[in-house]
C-alpha positions in Angstrom: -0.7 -24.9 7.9 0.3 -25.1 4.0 -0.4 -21.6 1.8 -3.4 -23.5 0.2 -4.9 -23.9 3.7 -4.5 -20.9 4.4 -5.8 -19.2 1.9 -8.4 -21.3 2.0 -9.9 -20.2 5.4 -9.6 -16.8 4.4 -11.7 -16.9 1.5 -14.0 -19.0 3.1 -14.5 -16.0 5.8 -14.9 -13.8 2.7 -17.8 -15.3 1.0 -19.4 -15.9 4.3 -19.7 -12.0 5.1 -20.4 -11.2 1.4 -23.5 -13.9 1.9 -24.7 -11.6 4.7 -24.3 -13.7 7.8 -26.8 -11.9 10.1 -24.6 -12.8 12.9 -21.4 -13.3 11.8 -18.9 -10.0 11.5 -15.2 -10.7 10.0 -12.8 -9.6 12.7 -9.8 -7.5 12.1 -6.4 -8.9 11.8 -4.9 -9.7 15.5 -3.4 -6.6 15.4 -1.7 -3.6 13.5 1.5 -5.0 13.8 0.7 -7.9 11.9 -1.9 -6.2 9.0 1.4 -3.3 8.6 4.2 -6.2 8.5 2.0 -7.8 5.7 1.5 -4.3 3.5 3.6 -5.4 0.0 2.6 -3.5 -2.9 3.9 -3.8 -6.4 3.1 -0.9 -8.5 2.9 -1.3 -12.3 2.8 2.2 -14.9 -0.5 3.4 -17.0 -0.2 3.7 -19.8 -0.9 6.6 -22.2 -1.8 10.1 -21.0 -4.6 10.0 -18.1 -6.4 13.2 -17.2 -5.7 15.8 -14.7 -8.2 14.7 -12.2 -8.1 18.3 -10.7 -9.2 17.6 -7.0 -8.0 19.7 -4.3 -7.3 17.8 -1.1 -6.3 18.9 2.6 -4.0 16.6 4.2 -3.5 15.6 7.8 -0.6 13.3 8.3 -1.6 10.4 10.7 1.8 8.4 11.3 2.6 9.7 14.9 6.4 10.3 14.1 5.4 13.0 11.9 2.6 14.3 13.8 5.0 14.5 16.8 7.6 16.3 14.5 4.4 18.9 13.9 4.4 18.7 10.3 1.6 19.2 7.9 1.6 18.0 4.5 -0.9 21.0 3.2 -3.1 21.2 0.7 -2.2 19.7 -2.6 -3.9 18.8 -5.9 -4.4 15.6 -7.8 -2.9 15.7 -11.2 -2.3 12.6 -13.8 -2.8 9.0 -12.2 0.5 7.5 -12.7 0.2 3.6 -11.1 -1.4 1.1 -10.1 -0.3 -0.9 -6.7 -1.3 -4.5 -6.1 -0.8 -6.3 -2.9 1.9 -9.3 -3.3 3.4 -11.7 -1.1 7.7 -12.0 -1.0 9.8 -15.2 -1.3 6.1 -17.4 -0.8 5.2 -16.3 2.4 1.7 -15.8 2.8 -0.1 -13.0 5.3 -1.5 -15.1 8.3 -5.4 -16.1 7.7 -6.9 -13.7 9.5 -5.1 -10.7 7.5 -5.4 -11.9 3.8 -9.1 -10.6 3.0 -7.8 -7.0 4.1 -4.6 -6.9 2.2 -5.6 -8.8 -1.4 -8.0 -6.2 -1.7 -6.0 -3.2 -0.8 -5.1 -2.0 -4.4 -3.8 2.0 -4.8 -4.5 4.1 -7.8 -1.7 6.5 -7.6 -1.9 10.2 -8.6 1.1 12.9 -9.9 1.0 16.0 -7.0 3.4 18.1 -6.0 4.9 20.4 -3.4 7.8 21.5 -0.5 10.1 19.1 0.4 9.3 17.9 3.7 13.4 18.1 4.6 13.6 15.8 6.6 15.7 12.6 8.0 14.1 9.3 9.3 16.0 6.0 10.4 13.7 3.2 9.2 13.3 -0.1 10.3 11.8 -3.4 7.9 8.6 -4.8 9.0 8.7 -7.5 6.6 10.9 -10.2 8.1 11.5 -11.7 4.0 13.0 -8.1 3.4 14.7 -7.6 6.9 16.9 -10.7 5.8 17.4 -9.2 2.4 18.5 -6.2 2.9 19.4 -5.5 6.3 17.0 -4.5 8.8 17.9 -0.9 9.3 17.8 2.4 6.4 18.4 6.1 6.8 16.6 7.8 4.3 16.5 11.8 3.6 12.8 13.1 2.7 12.6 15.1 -0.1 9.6 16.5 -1.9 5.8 14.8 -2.3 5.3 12.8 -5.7 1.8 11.0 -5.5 -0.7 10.6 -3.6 -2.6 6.8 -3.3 -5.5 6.2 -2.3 -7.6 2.7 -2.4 -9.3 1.5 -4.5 -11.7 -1.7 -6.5 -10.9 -3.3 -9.5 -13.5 -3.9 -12.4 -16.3 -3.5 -9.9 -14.9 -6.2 -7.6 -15.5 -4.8 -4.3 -14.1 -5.8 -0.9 -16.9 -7.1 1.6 -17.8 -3.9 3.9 -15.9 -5.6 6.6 -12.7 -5.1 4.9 -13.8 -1.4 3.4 -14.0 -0.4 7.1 -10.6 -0.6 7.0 -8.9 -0.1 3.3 -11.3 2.6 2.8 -8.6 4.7 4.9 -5.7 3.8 3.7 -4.4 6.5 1.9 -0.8 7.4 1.6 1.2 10.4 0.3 4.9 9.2 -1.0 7.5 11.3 -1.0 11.1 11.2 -2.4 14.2 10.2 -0.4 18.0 9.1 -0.9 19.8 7.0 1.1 23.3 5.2 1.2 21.5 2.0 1.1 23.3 -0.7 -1.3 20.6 -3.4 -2.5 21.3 -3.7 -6.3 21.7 -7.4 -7.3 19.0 -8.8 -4.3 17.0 -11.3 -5.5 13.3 -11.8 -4.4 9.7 -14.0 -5.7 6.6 -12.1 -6.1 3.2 -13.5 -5.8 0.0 -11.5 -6.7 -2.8 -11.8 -4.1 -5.6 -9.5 -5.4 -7.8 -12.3 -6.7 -8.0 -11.1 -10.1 -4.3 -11.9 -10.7 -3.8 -14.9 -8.1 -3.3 -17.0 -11.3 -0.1 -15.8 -12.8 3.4 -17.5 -12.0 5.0 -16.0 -9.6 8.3 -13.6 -10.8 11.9 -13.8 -9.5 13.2 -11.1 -10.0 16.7 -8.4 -9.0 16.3 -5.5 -7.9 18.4 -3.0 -10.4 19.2 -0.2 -8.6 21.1 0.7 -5.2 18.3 1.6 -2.9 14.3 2.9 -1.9 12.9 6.2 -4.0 10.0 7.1 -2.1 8.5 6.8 1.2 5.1 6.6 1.2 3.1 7.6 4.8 -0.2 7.3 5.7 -2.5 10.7 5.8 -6.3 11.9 6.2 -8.1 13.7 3.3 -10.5 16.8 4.5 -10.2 16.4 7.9 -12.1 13.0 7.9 -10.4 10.3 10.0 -10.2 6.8 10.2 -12.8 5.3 12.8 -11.4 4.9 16.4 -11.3 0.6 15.3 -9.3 1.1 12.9 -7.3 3.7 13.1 -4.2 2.1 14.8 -4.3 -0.1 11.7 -4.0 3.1 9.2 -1.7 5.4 11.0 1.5 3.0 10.6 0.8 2.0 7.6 4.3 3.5 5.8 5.7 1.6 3.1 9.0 2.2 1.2 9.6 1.9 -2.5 12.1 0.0 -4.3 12.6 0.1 -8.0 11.8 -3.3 -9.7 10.9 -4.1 -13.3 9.7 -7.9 -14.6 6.9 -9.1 -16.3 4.2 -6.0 -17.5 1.1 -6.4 -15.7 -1.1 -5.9 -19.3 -3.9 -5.4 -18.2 -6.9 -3.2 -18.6 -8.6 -2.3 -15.2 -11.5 -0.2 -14.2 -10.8 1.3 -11.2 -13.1 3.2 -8.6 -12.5 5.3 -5.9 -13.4 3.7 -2.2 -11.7 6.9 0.0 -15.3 8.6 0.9 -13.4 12.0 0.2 -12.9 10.7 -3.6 -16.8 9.6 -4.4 -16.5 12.7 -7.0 -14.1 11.3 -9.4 -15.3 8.8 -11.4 -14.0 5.3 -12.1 -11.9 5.1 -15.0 -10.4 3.1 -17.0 -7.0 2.4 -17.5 -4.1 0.8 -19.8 -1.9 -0.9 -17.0 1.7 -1.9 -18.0 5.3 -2.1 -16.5 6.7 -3.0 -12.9 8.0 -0.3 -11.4 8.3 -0.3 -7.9 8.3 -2.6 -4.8 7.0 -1.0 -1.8 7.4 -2.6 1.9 6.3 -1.7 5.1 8.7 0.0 7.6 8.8 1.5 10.9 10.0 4.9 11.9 12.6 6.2 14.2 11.6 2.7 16.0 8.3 3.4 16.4 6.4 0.1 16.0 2.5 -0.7 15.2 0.8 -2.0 18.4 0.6 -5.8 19.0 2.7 -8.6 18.1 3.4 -9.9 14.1 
């Protein structure tokens, strides 16, 4: 089935559930596996100086390699929003029907915290195949101290159908610092935006600059409220690793609300968005893989 096709059907499912179907409910994608090995976000730099937002959080990591390990991320506070993180497709390769309306509309606004270093090593594994081919499919990465915390949210009061905020309501991730021994400098890869406010734009080429990830972002719970038992197997492997990667500036002014029910007290704001930054992918930890097949 071509991308158009594709993309088509999805969208079609969309505008069905935001009609109110009475009797129609949009199913998940077929299966973790298959929503995490789609997870591509390319985070672009506000601009200016954002305010503090000031908001004290618990955490709970989720990701059951870190559970297992019996860490605990703590308490931390949410300082300056630093990025925003729009979901892209690599080298052309759409995510299947079924996953598309969940991951166009999982944007992260992306918030300065800080903290210990976690002090920790993981062996990490691609999810995307695109990037498994790229790079290798294998990284060892040291864990080093938190940086930001993202959490999802809606664009310029485009918000996803309830179906899809059953699920991207949850995803929240804290990213953390690493070094590796990874060499990718010089890889090539083609970006596509799939958030339907920038499915228009040409899709970028670009290299990445430098020799490997910077952060490691993991998914985590916010006051002790959890994902719902359907989707939870979706969140908790959600981990992405972040590559440095410039390009075309996004240039844009968004308004951006929280969707996290822990955030509802900060209000939306409204923000300068500029350069590329990172490239974040999904990967699997000390071969732990989401449930189901791709």
């Amino acid at each position: 089935m071509s991308k158009t096709a594709c993309r088509t059907i999805a969208w079609t499912a969309v505008a069905v559930v935001c009609l109110g179907a009475p009797s129609w409910v949009m199913a998940l994608p077929a299966s973790p596996r298959r929503f995490v090995d789609n997870l591509n976000e390319r985070c672009y730099q506000f601009l200016g100086n954002p305010a503090p937002l000031n908001v004290t959080l618990a955490l709970t990591f989720l990701d059951p390699v870190l559970v297992a390990m019996g860490l605990d991320p703590g308490t931390v506070t949410l300082q300056a929003p630093e990025r925003l993180c729009v979901p892209v497709e690599t080298n052309s390769v759409p995510p299947p029907a079924d996953t598309l309306p969940y991951i166009s509309f999982l944007d992260w606004e992306c918030t300065h915290i800080s903290g210990p270093s976690l002090g920790i090593s993981l062996d990490l594994n691609q999810l995307n195949p695109t990037i498994a081919t790229l790079f290798g499919s294998g990284v060892t990465v040291n864990v080093g101290a938190p940086l930001e915390l993202c959490s999802p949210v809606s664009k310029n009061g485009n918000n996803p159908s309830p179906d899809v905020q059953a699920l991207v309501n949850f995803v929240d991730v804290e990213c953390f610092a690493v070094t590796s021994s990874q060499q990718i400098a010089g890889k090539m890869i083609t970006l596509n935006h799939l958030n339907p406010l920038w499915t228009g734009r040409a899709p970028e080429t670009l290299t990445f600059p430098v020799p490997g990830p910077v952060q490691i972002c993991v998914p985590v719970a916010k006051n002790g409220q959890m994902p719902g038992v359907d989707v939870i197997k979706y969140v908790e492997y959600s981990d992405v690793l972040c590559y440095p990667i410039l390009g075309i500036n996004l240039d844009a002014i968004v308004t951006l609300t929280q969707l996290d029910p822990q955030l509802q007290s900060v209000k939306a704001g409204t923000f300068s968005v500029g350069g590329s930054r990172l490239l974040c992918v999904p990967v699997e930890k000390n071969h732990d893989l989401p449930p189901g097949t791709p």
